[in-house]
Backbone of each chain as ProteinMPNN parsed JSONL, in Angstrom:
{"seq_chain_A": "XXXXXXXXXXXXXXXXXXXXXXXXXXXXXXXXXXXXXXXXXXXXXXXXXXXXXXXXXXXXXXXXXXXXXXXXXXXXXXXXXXXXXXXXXXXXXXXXXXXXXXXXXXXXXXXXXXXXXXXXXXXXXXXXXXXXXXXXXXXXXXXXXXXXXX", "coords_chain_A": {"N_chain_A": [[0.855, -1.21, 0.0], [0.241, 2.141, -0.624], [1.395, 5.547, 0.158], [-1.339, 7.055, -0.032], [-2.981, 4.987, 0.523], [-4.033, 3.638, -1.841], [-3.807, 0.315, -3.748], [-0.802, -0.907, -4.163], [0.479, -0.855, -7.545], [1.506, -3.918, -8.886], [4.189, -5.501, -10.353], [4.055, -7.599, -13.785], [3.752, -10.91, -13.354], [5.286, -13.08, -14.733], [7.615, -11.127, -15.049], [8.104, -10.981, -12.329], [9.0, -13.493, -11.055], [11.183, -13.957, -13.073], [12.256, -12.192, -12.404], [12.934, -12.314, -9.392], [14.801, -14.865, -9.741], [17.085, -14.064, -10.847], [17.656, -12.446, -9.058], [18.055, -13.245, -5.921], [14.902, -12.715, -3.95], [14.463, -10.486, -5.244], [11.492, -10.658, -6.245], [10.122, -11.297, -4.82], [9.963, -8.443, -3.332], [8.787, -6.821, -5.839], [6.542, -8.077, -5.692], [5.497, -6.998, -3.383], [5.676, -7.689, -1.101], [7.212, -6.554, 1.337], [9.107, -7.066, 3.614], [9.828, -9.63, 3.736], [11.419, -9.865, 0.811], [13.106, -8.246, 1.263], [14.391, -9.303, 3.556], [15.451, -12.103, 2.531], [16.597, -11.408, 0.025], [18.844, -10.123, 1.25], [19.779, -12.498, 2.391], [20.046, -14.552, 0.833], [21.639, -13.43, -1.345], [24.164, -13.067, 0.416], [25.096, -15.714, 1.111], [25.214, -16.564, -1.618], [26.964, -14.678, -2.843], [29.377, -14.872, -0.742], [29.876, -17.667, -0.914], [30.586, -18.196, -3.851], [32.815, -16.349, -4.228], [34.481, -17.537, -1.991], [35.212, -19.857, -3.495], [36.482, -18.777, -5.931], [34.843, -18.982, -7.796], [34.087, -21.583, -9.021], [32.198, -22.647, -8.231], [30.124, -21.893, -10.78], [31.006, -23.178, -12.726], [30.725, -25.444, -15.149], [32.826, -27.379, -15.974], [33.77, -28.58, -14.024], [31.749, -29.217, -11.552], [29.631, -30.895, -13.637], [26.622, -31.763, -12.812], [26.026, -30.978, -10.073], [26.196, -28.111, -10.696], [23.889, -27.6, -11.62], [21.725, -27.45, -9.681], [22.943, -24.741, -7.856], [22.159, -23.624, -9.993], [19.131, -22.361, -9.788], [19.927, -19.739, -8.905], [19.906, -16.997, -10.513], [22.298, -15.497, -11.326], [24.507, -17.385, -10.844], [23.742, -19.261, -13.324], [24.485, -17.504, -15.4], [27.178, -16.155, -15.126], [28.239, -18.78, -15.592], [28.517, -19.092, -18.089], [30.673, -16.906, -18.77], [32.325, -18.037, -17.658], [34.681, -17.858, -15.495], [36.351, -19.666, -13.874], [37.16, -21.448, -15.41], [40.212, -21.491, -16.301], [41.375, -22.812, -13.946], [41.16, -25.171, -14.101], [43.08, -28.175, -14.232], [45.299, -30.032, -16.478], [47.035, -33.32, -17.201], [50.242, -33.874, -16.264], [51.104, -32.211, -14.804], [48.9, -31.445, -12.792], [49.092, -33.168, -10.663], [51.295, -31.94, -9.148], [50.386, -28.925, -8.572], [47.682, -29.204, -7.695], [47.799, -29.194, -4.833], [47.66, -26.494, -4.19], [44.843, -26.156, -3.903], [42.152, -23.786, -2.858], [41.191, -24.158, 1.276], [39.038, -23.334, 1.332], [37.508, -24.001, -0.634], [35.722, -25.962, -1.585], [33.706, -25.979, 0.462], [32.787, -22.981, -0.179], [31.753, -23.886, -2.466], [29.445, -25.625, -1.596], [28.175, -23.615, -0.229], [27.272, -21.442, -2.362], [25.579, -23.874, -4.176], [23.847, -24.335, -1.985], [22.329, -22.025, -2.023], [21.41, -21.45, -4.056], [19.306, -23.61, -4.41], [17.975, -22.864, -2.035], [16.854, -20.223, -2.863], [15.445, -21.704, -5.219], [13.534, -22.536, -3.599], [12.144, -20.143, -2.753], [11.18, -18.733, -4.908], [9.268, -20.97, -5.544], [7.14, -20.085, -3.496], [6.482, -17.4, -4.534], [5.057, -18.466, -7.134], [3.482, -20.703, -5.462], [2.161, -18.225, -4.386], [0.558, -17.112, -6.433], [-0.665, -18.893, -7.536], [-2.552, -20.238, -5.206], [-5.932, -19.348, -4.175], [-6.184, -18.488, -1.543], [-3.981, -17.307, -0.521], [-4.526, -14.736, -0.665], [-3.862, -10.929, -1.525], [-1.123, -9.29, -2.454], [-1.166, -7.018, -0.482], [-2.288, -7.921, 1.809], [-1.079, -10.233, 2.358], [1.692, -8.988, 3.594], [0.541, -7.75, 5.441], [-0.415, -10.092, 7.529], [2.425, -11.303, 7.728], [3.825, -8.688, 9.184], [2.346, -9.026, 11.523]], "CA_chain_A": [[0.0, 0.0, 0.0], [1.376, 3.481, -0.513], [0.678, 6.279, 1.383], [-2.917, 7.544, -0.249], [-3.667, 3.925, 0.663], [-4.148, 2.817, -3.008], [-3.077, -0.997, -3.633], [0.396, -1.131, -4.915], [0.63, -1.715, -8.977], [2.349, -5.04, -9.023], [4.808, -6.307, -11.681], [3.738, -8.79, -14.09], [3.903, -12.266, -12.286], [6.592, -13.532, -14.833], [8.617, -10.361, -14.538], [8.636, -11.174, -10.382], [9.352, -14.923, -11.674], [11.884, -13.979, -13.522], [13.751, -10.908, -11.25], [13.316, -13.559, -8.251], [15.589, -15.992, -10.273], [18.324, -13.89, -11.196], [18.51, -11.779, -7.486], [16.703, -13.628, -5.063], [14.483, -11.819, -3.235], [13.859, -9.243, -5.732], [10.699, -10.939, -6.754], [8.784, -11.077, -3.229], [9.873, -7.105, -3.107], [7.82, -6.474, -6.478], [5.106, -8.599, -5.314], [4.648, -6.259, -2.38], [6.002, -8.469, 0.737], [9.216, -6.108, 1.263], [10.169, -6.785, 4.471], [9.851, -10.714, 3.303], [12.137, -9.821, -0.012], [14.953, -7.461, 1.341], [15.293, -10.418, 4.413], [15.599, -13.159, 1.078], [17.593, -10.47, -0.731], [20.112, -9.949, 2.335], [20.536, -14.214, 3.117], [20.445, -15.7, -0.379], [22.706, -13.236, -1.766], [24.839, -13.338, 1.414], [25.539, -17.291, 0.928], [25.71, -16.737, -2.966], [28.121, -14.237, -3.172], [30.479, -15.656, 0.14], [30.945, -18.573, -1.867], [31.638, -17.679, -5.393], [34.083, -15.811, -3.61], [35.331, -18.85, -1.206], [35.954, -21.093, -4.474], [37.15, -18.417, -7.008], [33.795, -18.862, -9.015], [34.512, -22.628, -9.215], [30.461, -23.527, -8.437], [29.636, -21.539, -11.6], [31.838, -23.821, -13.64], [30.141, -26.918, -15.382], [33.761, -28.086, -16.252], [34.346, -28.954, -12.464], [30.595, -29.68, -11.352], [28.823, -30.952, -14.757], [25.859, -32.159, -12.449], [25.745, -30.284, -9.176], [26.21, -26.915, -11.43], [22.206, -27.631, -11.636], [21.553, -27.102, -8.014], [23.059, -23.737, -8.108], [21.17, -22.782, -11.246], [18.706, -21.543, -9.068], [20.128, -18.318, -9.055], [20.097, -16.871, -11.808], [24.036, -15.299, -11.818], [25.387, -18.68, -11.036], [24.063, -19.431, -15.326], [24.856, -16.313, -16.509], [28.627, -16.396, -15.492], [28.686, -20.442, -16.536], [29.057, -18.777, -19.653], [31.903, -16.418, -19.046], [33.374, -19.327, -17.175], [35.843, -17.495, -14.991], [37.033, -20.843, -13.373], [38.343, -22.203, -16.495], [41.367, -21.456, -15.922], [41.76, -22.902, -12.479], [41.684, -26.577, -14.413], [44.483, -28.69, -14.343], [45.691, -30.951, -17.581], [47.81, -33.751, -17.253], [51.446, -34.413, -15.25], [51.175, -30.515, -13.6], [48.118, -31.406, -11.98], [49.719, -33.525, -9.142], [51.779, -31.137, -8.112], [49.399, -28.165, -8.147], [46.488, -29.734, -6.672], [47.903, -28.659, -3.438], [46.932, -25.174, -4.289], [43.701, -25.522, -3.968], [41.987, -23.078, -1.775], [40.983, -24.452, 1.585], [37.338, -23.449, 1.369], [36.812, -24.104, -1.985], [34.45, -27.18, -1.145], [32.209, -24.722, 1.487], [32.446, -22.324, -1.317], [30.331, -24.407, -3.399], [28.437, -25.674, -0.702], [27.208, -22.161, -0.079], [26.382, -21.317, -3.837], [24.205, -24.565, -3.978], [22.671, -24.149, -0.99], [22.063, -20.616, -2.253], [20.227, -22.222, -5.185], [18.125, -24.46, -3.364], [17.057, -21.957, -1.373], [15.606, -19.442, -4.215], [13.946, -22.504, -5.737], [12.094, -22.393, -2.274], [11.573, -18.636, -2.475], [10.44, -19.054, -6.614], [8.162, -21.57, -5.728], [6.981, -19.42, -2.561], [5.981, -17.156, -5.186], [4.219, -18.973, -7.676], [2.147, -20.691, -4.184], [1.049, -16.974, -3.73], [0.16, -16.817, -7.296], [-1.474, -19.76, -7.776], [-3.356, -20.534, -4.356], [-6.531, -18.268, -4.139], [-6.517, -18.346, -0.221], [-3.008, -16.497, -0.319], [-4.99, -13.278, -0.963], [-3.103, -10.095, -2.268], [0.185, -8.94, -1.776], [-0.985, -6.462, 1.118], [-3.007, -9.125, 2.971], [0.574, -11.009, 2.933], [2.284, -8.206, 3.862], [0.39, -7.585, 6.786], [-0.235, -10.906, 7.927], [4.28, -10.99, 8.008], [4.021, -8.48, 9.887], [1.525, -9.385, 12.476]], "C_chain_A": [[0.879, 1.245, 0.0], [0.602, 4.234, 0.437], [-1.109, 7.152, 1.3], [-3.522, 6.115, 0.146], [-4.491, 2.971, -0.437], [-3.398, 1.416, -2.656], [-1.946, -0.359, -4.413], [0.179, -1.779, -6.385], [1.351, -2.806, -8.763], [3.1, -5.263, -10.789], [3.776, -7.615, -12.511], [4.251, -10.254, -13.344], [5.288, -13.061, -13.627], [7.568, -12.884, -15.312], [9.365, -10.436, -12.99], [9.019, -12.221, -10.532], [10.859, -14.76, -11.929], [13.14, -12.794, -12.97], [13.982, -11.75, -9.992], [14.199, -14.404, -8.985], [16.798, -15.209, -9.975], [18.608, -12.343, -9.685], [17.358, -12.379, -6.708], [16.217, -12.8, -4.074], [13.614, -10.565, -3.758], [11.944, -9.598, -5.767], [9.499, -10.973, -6.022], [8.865, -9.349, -2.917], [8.788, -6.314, -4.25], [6.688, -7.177, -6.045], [4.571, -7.533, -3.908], [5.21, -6.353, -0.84], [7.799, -7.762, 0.397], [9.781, -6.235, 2.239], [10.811, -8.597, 4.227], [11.553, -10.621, 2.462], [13.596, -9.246, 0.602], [15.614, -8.872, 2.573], [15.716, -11.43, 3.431], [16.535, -12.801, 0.106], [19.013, -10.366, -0.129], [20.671, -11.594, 2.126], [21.122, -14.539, 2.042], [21.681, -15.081, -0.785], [23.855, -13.218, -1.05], [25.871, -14.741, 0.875], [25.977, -16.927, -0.412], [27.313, -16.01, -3.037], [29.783, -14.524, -2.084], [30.717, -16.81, -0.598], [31.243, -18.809, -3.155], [33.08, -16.999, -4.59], [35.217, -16.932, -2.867], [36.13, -20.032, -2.761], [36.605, -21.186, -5.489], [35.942, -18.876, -8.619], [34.186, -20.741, -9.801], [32.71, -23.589, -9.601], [29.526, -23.25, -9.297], [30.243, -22.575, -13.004], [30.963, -25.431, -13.991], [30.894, -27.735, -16.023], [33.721, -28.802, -14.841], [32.908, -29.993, -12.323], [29.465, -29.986, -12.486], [27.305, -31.22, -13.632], [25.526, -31.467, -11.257], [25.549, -28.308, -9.315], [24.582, -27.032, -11.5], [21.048, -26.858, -10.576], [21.673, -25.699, -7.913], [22.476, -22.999, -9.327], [19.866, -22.007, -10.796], [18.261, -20.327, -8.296], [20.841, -18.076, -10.23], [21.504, -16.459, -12.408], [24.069, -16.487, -12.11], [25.133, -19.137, -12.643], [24.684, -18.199, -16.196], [26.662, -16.154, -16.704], [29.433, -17.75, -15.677], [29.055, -19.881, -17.524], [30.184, -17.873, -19.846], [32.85, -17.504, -18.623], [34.577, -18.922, -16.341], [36.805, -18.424, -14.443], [37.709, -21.776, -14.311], [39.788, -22.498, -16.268], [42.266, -22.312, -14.83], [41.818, -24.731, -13.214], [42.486, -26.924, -15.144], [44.753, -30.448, -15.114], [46.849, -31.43, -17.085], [48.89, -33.761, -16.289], [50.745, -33.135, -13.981], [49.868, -30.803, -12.618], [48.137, -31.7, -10.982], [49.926, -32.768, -8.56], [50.964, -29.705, -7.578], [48.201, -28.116, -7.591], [46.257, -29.246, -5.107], [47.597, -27.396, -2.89], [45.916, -25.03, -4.02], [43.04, -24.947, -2.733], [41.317, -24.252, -0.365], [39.389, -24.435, 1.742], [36.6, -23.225, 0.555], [35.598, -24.992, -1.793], [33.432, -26.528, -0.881], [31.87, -23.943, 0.585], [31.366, -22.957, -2.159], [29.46, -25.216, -3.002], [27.195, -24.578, -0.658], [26.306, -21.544, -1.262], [25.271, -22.48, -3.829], [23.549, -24.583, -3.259], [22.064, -22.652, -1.416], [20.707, -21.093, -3.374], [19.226, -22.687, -4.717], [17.277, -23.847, -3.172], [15.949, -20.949, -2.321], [15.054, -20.313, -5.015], [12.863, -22.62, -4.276], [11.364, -21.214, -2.339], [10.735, -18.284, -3.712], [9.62, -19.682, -6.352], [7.148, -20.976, -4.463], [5.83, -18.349, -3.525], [4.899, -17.078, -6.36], [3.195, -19.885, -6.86], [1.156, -19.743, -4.491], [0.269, -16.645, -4.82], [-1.169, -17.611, -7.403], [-2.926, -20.621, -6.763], [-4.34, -19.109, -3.897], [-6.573, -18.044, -2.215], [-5.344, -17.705, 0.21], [-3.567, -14.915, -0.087], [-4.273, -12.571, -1.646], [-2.348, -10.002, -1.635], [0.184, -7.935, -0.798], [-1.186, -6.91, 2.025], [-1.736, -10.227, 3.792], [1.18, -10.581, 3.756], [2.012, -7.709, 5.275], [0.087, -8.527, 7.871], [0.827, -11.406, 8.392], [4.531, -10.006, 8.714], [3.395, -8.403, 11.024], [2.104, -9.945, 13.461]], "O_chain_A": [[1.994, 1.337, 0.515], [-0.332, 3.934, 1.182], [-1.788, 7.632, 2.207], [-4.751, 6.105, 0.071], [-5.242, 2.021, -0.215], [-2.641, 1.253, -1.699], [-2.122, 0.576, -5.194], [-0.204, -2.941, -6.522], [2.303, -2.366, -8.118], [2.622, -5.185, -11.92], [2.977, -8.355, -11.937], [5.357, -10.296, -12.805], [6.253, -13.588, -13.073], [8.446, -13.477, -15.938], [10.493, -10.151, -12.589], [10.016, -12.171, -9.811], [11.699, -15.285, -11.199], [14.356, -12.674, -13.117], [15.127, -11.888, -9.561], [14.4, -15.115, -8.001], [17.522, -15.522, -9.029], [19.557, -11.569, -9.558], [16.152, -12.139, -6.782], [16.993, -12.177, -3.349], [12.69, -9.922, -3.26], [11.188, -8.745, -5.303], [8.328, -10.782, -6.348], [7.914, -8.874, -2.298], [8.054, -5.407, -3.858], [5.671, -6.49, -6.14], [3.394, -7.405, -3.572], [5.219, -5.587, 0.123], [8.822, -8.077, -0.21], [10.914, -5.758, 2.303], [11.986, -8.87, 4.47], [12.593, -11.025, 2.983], [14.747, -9.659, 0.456], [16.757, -9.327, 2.574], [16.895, -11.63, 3.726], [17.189, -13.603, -0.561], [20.069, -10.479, -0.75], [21.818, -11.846, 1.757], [22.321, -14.8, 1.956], [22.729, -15.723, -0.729], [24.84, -13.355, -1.775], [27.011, -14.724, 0.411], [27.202, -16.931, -0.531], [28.408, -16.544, -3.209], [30.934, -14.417, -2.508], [31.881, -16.974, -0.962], [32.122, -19.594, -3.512], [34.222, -17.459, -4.61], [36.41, -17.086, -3.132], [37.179, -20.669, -2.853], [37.125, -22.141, -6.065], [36.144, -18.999, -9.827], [34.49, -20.912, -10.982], [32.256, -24.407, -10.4], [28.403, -23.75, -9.225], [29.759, -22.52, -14.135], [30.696, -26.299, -13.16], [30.406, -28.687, -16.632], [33.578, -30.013, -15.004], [32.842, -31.14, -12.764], [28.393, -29.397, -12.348], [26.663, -30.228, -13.976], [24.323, -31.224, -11.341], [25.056, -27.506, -8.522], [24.163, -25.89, -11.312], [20.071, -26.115, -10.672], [20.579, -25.137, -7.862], [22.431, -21.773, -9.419], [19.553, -21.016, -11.457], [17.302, -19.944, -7.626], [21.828, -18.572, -10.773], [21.919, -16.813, -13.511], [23.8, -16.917, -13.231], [26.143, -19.384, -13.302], [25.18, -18.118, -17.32], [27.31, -16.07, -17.747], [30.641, -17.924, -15.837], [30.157, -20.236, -17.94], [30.751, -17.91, -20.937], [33.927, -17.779, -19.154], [35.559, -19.655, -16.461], [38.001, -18.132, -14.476], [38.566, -22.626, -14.069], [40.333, -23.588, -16.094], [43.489, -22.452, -14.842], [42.634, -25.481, -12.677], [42.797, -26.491, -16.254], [44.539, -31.559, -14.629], [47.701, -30.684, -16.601], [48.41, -33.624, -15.164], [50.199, -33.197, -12.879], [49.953, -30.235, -11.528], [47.539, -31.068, -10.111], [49.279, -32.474, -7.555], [50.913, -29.416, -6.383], [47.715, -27.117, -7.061], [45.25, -29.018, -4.435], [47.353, -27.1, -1.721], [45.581, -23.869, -3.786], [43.263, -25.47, -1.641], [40.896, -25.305, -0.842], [38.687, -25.345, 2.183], [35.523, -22.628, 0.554], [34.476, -24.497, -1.899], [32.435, -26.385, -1.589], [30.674, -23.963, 0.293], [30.267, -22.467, -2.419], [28.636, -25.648, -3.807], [25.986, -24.599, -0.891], [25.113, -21.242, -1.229], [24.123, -22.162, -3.516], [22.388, -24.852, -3.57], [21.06, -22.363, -0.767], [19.479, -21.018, -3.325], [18.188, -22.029, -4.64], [16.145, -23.877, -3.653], [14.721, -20.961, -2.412], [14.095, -19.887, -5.659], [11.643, -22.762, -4.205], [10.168, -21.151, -2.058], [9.706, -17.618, -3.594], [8.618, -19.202, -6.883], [6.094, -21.611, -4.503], [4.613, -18.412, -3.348], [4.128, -16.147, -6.595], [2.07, -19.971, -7.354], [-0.035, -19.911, -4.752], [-0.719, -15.952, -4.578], [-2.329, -17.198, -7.376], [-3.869, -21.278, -7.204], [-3.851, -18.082, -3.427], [-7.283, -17.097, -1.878], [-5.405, -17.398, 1.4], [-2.992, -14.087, 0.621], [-3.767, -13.181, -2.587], [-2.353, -10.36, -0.457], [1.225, -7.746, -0.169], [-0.615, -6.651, 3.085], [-1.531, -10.703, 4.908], [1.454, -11.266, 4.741], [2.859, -7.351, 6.094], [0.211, -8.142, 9.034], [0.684, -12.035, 9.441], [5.671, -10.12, 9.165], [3.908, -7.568, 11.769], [1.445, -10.331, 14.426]]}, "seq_chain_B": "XXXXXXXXXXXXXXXXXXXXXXXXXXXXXXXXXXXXXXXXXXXXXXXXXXXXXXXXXXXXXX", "coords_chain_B": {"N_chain_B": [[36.668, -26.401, 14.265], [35.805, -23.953, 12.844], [34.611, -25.072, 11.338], [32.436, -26.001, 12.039], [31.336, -23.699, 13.242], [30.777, -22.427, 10.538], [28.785, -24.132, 9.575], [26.903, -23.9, 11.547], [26.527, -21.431, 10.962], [25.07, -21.559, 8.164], [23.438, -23.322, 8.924], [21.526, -21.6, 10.297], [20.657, -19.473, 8.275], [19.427, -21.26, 6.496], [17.404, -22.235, 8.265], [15.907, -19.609, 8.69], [15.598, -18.552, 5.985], [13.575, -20.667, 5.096], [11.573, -20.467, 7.332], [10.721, -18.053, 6.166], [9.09, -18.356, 3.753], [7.506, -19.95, 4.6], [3.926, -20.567, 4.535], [2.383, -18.491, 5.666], [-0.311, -18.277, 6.399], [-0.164, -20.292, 8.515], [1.168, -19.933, 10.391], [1.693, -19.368, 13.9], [3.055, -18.17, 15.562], [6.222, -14.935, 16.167], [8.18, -14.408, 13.421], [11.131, -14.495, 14.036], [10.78, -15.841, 16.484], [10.142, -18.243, 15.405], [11.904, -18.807, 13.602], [14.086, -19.55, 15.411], [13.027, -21.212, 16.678], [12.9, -23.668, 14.947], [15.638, -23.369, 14.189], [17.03, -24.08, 16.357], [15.724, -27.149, 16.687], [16.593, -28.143, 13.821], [19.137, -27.742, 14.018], [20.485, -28.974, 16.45], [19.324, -31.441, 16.793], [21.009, -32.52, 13.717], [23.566, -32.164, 15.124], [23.383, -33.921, 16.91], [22.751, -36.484, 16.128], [25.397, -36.213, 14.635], [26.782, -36.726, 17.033], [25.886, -38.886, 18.001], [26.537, -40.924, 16.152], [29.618, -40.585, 15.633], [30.379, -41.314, 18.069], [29.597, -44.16, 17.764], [31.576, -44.512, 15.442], [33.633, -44.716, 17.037], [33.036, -46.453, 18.423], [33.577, -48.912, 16.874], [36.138, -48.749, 16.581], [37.631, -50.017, 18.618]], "CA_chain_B": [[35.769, -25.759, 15.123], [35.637, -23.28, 11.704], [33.538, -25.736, 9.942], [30.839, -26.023, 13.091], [30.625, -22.229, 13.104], [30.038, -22.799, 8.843], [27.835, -25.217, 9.676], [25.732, -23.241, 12.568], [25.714, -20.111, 10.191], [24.491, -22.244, 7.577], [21.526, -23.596, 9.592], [20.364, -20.176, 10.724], [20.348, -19.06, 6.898], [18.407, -22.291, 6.128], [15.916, -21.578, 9.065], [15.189, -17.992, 8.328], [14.655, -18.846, 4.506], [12.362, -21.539, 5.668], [10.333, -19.764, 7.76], [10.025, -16.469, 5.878], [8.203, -19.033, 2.497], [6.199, -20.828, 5.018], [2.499, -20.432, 4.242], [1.818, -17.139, 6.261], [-1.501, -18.68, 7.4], [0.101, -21.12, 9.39], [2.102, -18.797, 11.569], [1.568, -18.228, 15.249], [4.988, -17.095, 16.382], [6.703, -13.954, 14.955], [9.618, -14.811, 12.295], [12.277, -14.525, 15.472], [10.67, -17.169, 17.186], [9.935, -19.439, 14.951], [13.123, -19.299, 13.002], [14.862, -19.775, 16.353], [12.801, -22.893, 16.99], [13.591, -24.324, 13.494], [17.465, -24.005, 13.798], [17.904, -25.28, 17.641], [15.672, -28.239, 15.784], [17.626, -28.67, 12.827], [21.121, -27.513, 13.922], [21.108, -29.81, 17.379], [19.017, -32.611, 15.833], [22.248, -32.607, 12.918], [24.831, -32.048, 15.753], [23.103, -34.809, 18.146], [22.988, -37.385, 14.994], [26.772, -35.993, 14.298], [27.584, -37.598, 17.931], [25.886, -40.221, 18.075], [27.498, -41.794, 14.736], [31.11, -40.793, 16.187], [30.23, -42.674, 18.798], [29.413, -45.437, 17.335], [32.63, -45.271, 15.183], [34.967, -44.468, 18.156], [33.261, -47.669, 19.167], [33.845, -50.138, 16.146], [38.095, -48.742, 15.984], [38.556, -50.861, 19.528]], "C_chain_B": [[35.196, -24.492, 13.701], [34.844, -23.952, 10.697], [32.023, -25.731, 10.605], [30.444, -24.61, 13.091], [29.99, -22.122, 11.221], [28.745, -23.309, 8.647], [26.623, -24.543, 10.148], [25.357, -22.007, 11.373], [24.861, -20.601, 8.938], [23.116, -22.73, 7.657], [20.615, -22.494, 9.702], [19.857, -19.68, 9.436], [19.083, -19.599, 6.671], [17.152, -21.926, 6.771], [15.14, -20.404, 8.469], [14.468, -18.125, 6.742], [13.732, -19.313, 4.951], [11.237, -20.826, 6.081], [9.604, -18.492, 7.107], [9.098, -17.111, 4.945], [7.371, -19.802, 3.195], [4.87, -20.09, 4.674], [2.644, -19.389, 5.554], [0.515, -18.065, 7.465], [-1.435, -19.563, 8.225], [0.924, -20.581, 10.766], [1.591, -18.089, 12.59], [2.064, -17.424, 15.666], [5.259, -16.136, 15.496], [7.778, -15.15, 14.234], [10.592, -14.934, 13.803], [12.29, -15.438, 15.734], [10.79, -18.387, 16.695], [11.397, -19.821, 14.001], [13.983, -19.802, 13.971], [14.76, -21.59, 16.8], [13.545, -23.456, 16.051], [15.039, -24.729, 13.707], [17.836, -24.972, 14.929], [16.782, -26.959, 17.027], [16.325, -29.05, 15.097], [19.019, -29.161, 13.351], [20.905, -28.934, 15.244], [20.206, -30.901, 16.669], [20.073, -32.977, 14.782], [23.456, -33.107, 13.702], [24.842, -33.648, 16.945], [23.522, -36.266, 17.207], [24.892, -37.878, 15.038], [27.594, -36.834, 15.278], [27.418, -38.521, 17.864], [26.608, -41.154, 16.788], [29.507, -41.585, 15.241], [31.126, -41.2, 16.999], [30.904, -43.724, 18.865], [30.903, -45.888, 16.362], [34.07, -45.663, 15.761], [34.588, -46.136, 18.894], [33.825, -49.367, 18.375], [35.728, -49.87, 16.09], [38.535, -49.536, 17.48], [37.913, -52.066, 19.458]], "O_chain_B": [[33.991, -24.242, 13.743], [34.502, -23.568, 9.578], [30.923, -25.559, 10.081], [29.255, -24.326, 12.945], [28.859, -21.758, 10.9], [27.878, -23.022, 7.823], [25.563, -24.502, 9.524], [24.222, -21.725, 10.987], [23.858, -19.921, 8.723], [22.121, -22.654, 6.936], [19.432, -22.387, 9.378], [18.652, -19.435, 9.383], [18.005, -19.007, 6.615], [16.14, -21.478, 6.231], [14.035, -20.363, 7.928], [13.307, -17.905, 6.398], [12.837, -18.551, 5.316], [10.208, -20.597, 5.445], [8.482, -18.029, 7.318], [7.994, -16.581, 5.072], [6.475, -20.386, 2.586], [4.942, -18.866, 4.56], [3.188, -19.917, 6.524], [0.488, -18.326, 8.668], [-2.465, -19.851, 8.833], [1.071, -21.039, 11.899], [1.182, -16.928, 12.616], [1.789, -16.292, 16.065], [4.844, -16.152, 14.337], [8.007, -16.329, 14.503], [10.294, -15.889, 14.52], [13.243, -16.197, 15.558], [11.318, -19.372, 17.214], [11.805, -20.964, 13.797], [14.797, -20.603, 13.51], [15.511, -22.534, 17.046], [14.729, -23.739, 16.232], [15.57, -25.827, 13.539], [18.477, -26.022, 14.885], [17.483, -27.97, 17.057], [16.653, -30.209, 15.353], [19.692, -30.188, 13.268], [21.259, -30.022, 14.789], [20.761, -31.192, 15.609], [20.171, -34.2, 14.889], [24.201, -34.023, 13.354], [25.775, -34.212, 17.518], [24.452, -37.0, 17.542], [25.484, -38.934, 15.259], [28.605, -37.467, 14.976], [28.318, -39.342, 17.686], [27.22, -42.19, 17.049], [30.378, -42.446, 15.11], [32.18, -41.828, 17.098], [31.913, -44.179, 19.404], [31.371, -47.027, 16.36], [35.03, -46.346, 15.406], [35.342, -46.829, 19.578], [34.228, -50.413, 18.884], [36.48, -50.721, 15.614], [39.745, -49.722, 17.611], [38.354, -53.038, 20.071]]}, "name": "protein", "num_of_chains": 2, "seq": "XXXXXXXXXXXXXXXXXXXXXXXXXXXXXXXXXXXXXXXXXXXXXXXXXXXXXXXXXXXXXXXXXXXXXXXXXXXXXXXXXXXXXXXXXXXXXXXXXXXXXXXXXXXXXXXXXXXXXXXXXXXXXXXXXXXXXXXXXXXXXXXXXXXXXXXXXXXXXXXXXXXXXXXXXXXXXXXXXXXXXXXXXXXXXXXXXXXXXXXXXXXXXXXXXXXX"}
C-alpha cells in the first residue's frame, strides 16, 4: 500500500518470476512483501556471493561440477557467469596437476556448498511465489504483507 | 571448530529462509521465534545425529 492507501501496482507475475531468479528476493519485493524480499535479498545473496568468492567462481563452472552446477542454477548469476566461465582457468591438464592440486583453496568445497545451498534456497523462495500466485486463499500482496508483519 | 561455526551459520540461513516461504496462514509465532525454533531443531538434531554416529565409530576402531 502506498501512502494515499491505493493498492500497490504489481509487476507482471513472470517479470517477479523472472527478477526472483536472477537476485533472489527481488521478486517477493515487487510482489509487495518487502520486508519478506529485502530479508531473502540480504541471506540468499549473502551465501551466494560468500561462496563464489570462497571457491574463485569454481560452483559456476560446469567443467568442475557438470551435475551439481544444476543445483546452483537456481540463481540466476550462477548461469549467466557459466558462460563467461571465470574458473576455467583454475583446471588442471595432465602431469602438472599432481603437483598443483595442493593449491587448492581451503574453502573451496564450502564455497560451493554455499552457492548450492544458495540455489536451493531461491527454488524455495520461486516456488513461494508462484504458491502466492497460484493458491486463491493467499490473498493479495498487502493481505501477505500484513499478515508478516503481524 | 571453523567448519561447526560454517555449519551453525548455515543452519540459521536455512531456518530464516524456511520460515520467511512458510504459508503465512500457518504462523503463530513472529519470524524470530519461529526461526529460532527451526534451527535449535535442525542444527542440534544434525549435531546430536553428528555424535551419536562418532560414537558409534569411536566404538567399532577398539
Amino acid at each position: 500500500m502506498n501512502k494515499d492507501g491505493a493498492t500497490l501496482k504489481q509487476q507482471p507475475f513472470l517479470t517477479r518470476l523472472i527478477a526472483g531468479w536472477l537476485i533472489p528476493g527481488s521478486g517477493h519485493i515487487l510482489s509487495g512483501r518487502k520486508s519478506t524480499g529485502w530479508l531473502l535479498l540480504l541471506l540468499v545473496n549473502t551465501l551466494w556471493l560468500s561462496g563464489m568468492l570462497l571457491c574463485d567462481y569454481e560452483a559456476a563452472s560446469r567443467l568442475f561440477h557438470p551435475w551439481l552446477f544444476w543445483a546452483g542454477a537456481g540463481c540466476g548469476t550462477t548461469v549467466i557467469i557459466s558462460y563467461v566461465d571465470p574458473a576455467a582457468d583454475l583446471l588442471l591438464r595432465g602431469i602438472a596437476s599432481v603437483q598443483e592440486y595442493q593449491d587448492v583453496p581451503r574453502w573451496s568445497d564450502t564455497g560451493v556448498l554455499l552457492v548450492y545451498v544458495a540455489g536451493l534456497l531461491n527454488i524455495l523462495c520461486l516456488l513461494d511465489l508462484i504458491d502466492s500466485r497460484i493458491d486463491p486463499t493467499r490473498g493479495t500482496a498487502s493481505h501477505d504483507q500484513r499478515r508478516e508483519e503481524a | 571448530m571453523s567448519e561447526l561455526v560454517v555449519f551453525l551459520v548455515l543452519t540459521a540461513f536455512i531456518s530464516v529462509v524456511h520460515v520467511s516461504v512458510t504459508r503465512t496462514a500457518d504462523r503463530k509465532d513472529g519470524l524470530h521465534r519461529e526461526a529460532r525454533r527451526y534451527f535449535l531443531s535442525a542444527a542440534g538434531g544434525m549435531l546430536l545425529l553428528g555424535l551419536i554416529i562418532e560414537a558409534i565409530a569411536q566404538l567399532f576402531q577398539y
